[in-house]
KEKE-3310 file (N, C-alpha, C; in steps of 0.2 Angstrom, whole numbers, plus 5000, padded with zeros to 4 digits):
npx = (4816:4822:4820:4829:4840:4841:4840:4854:4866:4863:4864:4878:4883:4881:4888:4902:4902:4903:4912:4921:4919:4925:4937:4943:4941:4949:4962:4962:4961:4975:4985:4982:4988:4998:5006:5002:5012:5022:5026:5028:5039:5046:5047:5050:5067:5072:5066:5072:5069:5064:5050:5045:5049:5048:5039:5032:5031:5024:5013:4996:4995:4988:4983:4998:5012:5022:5018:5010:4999:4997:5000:4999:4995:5008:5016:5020:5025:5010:5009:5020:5019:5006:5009:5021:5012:5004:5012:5016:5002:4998:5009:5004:4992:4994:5005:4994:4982:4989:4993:4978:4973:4983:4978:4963:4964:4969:4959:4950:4950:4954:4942:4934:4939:4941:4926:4912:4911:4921:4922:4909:4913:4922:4917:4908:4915:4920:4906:4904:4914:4910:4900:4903:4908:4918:4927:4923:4933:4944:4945:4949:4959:4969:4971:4976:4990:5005:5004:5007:5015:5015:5005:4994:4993:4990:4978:4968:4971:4967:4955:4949:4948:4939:4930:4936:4940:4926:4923:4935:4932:4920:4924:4931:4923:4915:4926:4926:4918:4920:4924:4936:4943:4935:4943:4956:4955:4948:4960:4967:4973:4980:4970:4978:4985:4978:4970:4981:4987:4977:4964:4969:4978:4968:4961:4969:4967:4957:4959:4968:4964:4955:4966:4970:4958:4958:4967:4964:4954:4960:4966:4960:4951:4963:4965:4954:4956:4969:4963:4954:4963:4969:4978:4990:5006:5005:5015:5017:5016:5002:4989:4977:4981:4985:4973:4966:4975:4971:4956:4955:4957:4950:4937:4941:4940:4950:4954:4958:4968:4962:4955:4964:4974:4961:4960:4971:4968:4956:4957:4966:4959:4948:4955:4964:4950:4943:4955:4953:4940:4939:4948:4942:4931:4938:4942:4931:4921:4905:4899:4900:4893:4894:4906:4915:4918)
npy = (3948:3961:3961:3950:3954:3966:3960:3951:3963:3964:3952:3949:3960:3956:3945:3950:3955:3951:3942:3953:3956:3942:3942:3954:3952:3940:3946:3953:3944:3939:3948:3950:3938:3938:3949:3943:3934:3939:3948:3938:3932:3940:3951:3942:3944:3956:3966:3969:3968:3960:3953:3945:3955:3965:3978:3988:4000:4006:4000:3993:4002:4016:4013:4019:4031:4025:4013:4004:3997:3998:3993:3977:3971:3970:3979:3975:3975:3976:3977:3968:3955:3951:3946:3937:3929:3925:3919:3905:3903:3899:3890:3880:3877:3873:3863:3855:3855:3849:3836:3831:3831:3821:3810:3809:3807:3796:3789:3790:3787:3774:3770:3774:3766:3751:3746:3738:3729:3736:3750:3752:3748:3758:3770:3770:3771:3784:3792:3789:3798:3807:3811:3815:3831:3842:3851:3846:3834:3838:3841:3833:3824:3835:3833:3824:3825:3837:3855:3862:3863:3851:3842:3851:3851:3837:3835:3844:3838:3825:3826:3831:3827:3821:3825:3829:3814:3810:3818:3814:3801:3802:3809:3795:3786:3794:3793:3779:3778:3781:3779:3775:3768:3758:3754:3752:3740:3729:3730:3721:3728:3728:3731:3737:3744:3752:3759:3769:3773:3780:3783:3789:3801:3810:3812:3821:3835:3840:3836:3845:3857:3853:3855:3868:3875:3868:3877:3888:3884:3877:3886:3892:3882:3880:3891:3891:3882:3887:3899:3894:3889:3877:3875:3880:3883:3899:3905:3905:3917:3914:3917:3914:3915:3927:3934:3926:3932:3945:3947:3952:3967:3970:3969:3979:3992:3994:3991:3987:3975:3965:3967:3967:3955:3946:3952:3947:3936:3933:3939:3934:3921:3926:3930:3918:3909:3915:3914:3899:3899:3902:3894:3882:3885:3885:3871:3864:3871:3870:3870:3884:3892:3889:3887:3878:3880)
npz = (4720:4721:4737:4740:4737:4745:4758:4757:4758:4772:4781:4777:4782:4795:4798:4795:4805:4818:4815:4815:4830:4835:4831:4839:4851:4853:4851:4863:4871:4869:4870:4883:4889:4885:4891:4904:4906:4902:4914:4925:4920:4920:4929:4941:4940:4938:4948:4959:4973:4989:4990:5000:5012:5026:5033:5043:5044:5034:5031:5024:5017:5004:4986:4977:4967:4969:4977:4967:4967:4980:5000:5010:5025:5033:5027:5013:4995:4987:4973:4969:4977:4971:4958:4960:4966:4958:4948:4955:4957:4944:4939:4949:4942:4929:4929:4938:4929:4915:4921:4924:4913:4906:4914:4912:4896:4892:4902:4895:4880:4882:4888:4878:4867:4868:4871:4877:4893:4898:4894:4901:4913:4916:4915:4924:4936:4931:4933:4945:4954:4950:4957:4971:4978:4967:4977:4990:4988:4985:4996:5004:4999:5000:5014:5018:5015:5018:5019:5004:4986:4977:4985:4982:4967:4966:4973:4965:4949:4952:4954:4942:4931:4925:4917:4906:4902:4898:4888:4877:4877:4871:4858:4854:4851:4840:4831:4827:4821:4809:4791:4786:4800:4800:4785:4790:4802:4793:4783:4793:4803:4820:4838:4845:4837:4828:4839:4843:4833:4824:4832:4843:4840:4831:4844:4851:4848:4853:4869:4871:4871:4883:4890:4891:4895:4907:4914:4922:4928:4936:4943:4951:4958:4966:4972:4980:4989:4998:5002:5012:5020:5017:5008:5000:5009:5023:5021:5009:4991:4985:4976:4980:4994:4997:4995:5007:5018:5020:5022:5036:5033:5022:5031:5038:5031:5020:5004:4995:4993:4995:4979:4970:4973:4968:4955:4948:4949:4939:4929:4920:4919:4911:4899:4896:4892:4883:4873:4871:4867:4853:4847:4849:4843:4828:4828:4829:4821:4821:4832:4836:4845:4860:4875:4883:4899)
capx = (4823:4824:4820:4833:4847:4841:4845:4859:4869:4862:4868:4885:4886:4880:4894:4907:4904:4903:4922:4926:4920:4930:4944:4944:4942:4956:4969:4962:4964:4981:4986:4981:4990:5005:5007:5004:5017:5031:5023:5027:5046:5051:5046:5056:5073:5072:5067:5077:5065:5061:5042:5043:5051:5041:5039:5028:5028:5021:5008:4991:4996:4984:4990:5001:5015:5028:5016:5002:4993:4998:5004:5000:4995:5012:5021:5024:5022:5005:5012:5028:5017:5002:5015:5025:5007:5001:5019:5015:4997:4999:5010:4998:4988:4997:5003:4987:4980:4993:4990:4973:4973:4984:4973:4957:4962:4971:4954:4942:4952:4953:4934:4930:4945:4938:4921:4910:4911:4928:4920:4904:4915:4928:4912:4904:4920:4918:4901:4904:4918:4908:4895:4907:4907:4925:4931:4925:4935:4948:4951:4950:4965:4975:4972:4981:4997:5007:5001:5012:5013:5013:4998:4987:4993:4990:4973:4967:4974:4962:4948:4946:4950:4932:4926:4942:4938:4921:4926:4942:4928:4916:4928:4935:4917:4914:4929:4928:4911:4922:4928:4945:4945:4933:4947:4962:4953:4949:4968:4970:4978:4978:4965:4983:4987:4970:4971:4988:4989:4972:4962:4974:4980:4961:4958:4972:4966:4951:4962:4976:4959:4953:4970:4970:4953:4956:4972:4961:4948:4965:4972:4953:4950:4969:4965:4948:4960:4971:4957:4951:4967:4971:4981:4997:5008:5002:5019:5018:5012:4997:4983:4970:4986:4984:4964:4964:4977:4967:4951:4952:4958:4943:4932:4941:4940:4953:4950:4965:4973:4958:4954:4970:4974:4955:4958:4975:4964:4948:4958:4970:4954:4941:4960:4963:4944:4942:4960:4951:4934:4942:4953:4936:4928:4943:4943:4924:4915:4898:4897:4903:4890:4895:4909:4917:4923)
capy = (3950:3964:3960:3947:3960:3969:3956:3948:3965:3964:3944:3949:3964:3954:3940:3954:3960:3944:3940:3959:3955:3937:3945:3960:3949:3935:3950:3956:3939:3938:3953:3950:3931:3939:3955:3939:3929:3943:3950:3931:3927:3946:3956:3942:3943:3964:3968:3966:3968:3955:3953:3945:3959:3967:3986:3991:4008:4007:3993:3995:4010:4015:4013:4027:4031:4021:4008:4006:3991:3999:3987:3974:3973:3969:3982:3971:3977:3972:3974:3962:3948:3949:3943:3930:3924:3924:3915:3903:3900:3899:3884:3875:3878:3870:3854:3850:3852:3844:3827:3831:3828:3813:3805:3808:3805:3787:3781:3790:3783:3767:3765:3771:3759:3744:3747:3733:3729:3740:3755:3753:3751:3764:3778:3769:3775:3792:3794:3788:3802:3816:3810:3818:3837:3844:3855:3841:3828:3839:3843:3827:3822:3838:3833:3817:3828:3842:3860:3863:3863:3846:3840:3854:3848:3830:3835:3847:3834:3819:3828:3838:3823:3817:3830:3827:3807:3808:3823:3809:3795:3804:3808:3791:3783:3794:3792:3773:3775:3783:3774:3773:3764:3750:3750:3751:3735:3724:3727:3719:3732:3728:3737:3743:3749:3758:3765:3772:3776:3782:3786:3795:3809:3812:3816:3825:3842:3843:3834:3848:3861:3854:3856:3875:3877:3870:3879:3895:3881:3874:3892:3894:3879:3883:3898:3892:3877:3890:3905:3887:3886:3869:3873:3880:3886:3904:3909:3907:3922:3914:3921:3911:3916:3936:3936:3926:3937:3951:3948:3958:3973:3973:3971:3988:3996:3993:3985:3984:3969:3960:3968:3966:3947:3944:3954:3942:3929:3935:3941:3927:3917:3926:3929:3912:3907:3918:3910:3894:3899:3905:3889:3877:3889:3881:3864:3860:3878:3869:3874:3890:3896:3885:3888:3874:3881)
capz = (4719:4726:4743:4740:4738:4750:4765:4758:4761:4780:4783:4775:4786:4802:4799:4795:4813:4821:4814:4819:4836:4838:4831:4842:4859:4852:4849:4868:4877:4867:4872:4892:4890:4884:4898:4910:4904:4905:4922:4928:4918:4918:4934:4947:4940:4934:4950:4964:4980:4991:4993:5010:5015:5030:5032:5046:5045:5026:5032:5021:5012:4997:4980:4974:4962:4975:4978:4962:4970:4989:5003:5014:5031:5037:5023:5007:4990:4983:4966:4968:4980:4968:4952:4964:4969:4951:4947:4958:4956:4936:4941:4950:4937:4923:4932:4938:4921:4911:4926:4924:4906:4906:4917:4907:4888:4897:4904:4888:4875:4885:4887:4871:4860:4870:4874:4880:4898:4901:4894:4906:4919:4919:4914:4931:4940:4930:4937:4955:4957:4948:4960:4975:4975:4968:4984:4996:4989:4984:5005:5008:4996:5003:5022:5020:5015:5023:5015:4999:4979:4973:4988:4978:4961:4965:4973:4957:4944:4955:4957:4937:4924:4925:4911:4897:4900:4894:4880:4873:4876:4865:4851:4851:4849:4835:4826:4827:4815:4802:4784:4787:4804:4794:4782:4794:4804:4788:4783:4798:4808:4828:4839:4848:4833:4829:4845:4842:4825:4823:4837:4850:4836:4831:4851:4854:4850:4860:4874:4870:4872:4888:4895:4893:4899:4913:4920:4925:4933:4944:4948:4957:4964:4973:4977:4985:4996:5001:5005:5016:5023:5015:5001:5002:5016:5023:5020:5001:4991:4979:4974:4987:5002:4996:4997:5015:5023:5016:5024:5041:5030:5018:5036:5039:5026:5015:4998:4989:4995:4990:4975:4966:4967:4963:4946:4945:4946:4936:4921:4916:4917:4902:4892:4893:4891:4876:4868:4870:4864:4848:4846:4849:4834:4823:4829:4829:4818:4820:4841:4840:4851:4864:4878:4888:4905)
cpx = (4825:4823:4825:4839:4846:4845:4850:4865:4871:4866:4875:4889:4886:4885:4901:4907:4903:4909:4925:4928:4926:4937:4947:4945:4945:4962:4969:4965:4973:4987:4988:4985:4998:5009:5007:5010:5024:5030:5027:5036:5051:5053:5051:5062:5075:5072:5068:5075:5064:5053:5039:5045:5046:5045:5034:5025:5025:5016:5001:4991:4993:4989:4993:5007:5021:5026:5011:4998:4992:5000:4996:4997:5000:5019:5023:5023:5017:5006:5014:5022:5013:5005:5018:5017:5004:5007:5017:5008:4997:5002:5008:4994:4991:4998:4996:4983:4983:4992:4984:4970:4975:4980:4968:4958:4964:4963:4948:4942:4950:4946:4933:4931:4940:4933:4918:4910:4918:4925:4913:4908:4919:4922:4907:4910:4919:4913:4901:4909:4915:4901:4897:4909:4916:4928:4928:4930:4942:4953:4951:4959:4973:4977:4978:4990:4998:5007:5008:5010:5009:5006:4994:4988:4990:4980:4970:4966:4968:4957:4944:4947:4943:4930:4930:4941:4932:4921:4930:4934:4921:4916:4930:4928:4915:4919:4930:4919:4914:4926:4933:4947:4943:4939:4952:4960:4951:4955:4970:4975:4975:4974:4971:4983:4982:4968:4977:4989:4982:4967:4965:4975:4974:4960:4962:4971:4961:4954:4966:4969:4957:4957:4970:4965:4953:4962:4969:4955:4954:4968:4962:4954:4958:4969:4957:4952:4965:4968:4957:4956:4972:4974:4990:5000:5006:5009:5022:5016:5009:4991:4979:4974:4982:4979:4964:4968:4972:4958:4948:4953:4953:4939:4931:4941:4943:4954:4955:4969:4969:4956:4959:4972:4967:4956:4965:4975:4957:4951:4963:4964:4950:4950:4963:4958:4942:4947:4956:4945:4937:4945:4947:4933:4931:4942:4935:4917:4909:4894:4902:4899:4891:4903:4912:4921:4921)
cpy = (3955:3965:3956:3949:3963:3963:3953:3954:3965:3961:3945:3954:3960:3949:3943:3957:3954:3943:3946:3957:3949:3938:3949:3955:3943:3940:3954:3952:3938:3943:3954:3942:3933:3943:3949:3934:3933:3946:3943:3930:3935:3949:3953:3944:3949:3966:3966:3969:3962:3956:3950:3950:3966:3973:3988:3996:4011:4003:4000:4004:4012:4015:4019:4026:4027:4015:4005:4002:3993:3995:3983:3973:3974:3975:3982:3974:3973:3968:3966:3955:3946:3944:3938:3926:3921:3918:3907:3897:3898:3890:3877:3873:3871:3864:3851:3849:3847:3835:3828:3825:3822:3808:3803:3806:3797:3784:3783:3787:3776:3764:3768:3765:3754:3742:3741:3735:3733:3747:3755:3755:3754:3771:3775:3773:3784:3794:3794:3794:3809:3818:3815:3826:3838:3846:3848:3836:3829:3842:3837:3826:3827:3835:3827:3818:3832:3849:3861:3862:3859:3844:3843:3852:3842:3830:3838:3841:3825:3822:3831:3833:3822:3820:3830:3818:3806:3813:3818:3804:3796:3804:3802:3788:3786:3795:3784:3771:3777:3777:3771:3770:3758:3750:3747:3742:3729:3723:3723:3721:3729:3731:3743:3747:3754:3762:3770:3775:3780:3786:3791:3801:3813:3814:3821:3834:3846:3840:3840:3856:3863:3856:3864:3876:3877:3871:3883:3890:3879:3879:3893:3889:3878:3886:3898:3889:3882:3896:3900:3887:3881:3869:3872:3884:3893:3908:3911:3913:3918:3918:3920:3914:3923:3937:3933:3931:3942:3954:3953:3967:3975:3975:3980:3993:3998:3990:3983:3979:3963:3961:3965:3959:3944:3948:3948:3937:3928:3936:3937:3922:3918:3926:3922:3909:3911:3916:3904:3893:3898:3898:3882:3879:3884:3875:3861:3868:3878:3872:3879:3893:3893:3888:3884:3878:3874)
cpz = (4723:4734:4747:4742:4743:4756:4765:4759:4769:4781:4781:4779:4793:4802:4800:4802:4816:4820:4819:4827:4841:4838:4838:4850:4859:4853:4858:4872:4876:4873:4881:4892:4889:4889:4904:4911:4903:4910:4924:4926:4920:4927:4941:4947:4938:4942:4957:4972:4983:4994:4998:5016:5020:5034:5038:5046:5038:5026:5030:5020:5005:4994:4979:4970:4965:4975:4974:4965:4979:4992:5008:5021:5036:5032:5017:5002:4988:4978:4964:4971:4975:4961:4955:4966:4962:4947:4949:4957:4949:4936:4944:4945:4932:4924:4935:4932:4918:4915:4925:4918:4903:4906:4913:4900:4891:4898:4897:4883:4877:4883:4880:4866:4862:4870:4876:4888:4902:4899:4900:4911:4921:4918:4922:4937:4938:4934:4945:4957:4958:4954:4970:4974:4975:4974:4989:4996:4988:4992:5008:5006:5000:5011:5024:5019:5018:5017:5009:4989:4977:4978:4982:4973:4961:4967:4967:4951:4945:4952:4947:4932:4923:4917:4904:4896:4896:4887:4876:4873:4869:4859:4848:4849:4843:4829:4823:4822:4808:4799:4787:4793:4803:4791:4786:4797:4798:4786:4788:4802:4817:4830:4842:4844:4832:4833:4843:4838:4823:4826:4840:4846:4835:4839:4854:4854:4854:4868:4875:4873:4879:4893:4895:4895:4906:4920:4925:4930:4939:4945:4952:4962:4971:4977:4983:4991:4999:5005:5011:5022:5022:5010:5002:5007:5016:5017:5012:5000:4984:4980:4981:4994:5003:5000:5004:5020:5022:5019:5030:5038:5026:5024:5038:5036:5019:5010:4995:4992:4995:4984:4969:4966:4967:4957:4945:4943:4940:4928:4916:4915:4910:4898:4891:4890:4885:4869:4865:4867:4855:4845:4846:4842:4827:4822:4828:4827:4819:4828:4842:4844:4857:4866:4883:4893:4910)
residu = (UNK:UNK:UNK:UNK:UNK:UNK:UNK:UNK:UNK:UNK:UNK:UNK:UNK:UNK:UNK:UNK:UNK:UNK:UNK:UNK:UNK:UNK:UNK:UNK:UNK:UNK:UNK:UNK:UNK:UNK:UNK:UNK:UNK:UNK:UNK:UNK:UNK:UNK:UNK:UNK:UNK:UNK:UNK:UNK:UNK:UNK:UNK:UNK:UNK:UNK:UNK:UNK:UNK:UNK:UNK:UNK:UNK:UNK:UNK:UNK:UNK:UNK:UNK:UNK:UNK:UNK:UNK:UNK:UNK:UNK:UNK:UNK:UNK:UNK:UNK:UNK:UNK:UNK:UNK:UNK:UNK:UNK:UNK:UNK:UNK:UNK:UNK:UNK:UNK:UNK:UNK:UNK:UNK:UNK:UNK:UNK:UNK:UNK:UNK:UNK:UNK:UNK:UNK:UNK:UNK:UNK:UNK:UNK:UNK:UNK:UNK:UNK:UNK:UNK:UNK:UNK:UNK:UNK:UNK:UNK:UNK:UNK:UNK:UNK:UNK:UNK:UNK:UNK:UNK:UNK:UNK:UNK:UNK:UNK:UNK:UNK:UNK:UNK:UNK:UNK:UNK:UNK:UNK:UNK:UNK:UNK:UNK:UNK:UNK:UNK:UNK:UNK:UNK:UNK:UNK:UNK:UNK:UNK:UNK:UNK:UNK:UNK:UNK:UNK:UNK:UNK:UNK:UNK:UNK:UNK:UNK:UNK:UNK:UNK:UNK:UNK:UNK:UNK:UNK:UNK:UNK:UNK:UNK:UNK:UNK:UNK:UNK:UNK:UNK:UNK:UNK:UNK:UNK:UNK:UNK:UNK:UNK:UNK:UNK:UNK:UNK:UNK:UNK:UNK:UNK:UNK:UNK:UNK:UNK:UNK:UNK:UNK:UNK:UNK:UNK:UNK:UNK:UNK:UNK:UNK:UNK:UNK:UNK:UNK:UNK:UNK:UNK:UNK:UNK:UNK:UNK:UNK:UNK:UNK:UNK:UNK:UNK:UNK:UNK:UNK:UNK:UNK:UNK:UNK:UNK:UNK:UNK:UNK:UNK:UNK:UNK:UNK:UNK:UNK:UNK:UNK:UNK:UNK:UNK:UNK:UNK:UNK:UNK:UNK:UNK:UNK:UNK:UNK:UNK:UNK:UNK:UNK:UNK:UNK:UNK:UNK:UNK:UNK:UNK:UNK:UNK:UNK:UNK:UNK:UNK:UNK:UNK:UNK:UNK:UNK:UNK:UNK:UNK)
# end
């Protein structure tokens, strides 16, 4: 008995710090999702610079109380590009997710509802594409357009549904062992409808999941097709543009102009990826230790 009492206050302590801690790094990511989201809607229309604006005689200037990120090689504010480039890249992000997503709950549900010989072979198409390395296929799809937004959206959005198709495919397979679509099917409800009415709402929160997971997966892979060259025009300011221009300036010594839109890219990533952790925990308690990125 008493060795009993004794560990149940440990176990009660070590769960209450477990909570402390998901709280503590929800209320962080919150906190870093929300500074980027008035950074990104506030910062254009407040300040009234132009960040293509070219300055020579400021060119690769450290940071300081004028300049806090410092400039450019050509003069420009790091600040203000980094925010237009984060603008920018965020957007790609989001429609490529959002089409991502489409795409994939469309073919998961599909093969799951149906399954038989339509589920094999829409998950044979799943495998043959996953079988093709993302960036290759994704400079393939750019090369055939002229560098710009939508190209990289429409590339991202091909190339990243693979992984929400078999997630919707999984869910609908095992919601299709549960009671209630036995009943719904003996009433004689359609399979449309079973789909429609039953299935699709049941999938849509881990569909609604993958979508946020994987904005911060399609502000990378942008930012790799732009670093490449292949993304978007030089003359954009995204994340990937920043870090290519950037590179003879690090060779020389100067860090900041690589440093700073790599954190714009790095830190929207864990505060989105810690929202979504936290929001997985809710949606399915039993793999909380688990982390879809």
């Amino acid at each position: 008995m008493t060795g009993a009492s004794t560990a149940e206050p440990v176990w009660r302590s070590y769960g209450t710090s477990r909570r402390s801690t998901r709280t503590l790094r929800v209320r962080i990511s919150l906190a870093l999702v929300g500074v980027t989201a008035l950074a990104v809607l506030l910062v254009p229309p407040l300040v009234r610079l132009d960040q293509q604006a070219v300055d020579l005689g400021a060119k690769l200037l450290s940071p300081s109380w004028s300049h806090p990120f410092g400039t450019d090689d050509l003069g420009r504010d790091l600040l203000l590009r980094c925010v237009y480039g984060l603008r920018v890249s965020l957007l790609v992000g989001v429609a490529a997710a959002l089409a991502a997503t489409v795409i994939g709950t469309a073919v998961g549900a599909t093969a799951g509802a149906l399954g038989g010989w339509a589920d094999r072979a829409l998950m044979r198409v799943v495998d043959t594409v996953s079988s093709v390395p993302h960036l290759l296929l994704g400079i393939f799809i750019v090369a055939v357009f002229r560098p710009g937004v939508w190209p990289v959206v429409v590339s991202v959005a091909l190339t990243h549904w693979l992984s929400t198709a078999r997630i919707v495919r999984a869910e609908v397979l095992s919601l299709r062992s549960r009671p209630y679509i036995d009943a719904a099917v003996s009433g004689g409800a359609s399979r449309w409808r079973v789909a429609v009415r039953h299935l699709l709402p049941g999938v849509l929160p881990q569909a609604a999941l993958a979508a946020v997971l994987m904005v911060p997966h399609a502000m990378w892979h942008e930012s790799a097709l732009s670093f490449l060259g292949l993304g978007l025009p030089t003359h954009m300011a995204s994340l990937g543009n920043l870090i290519q221009s950037a590179r003879g300036s690090l060779l020389a010594g100067q860090w900041w102009p690589t440093l700073f839109p790599g954190l714009f890219i790095i830190v929207p990533t864990l505060a989105i990826a810690g929202l979504a952790g936290a929001w997985r925990e809710r949606i399915n308690p039993r793999r909380r230790s688990e982390l879809m990125l």
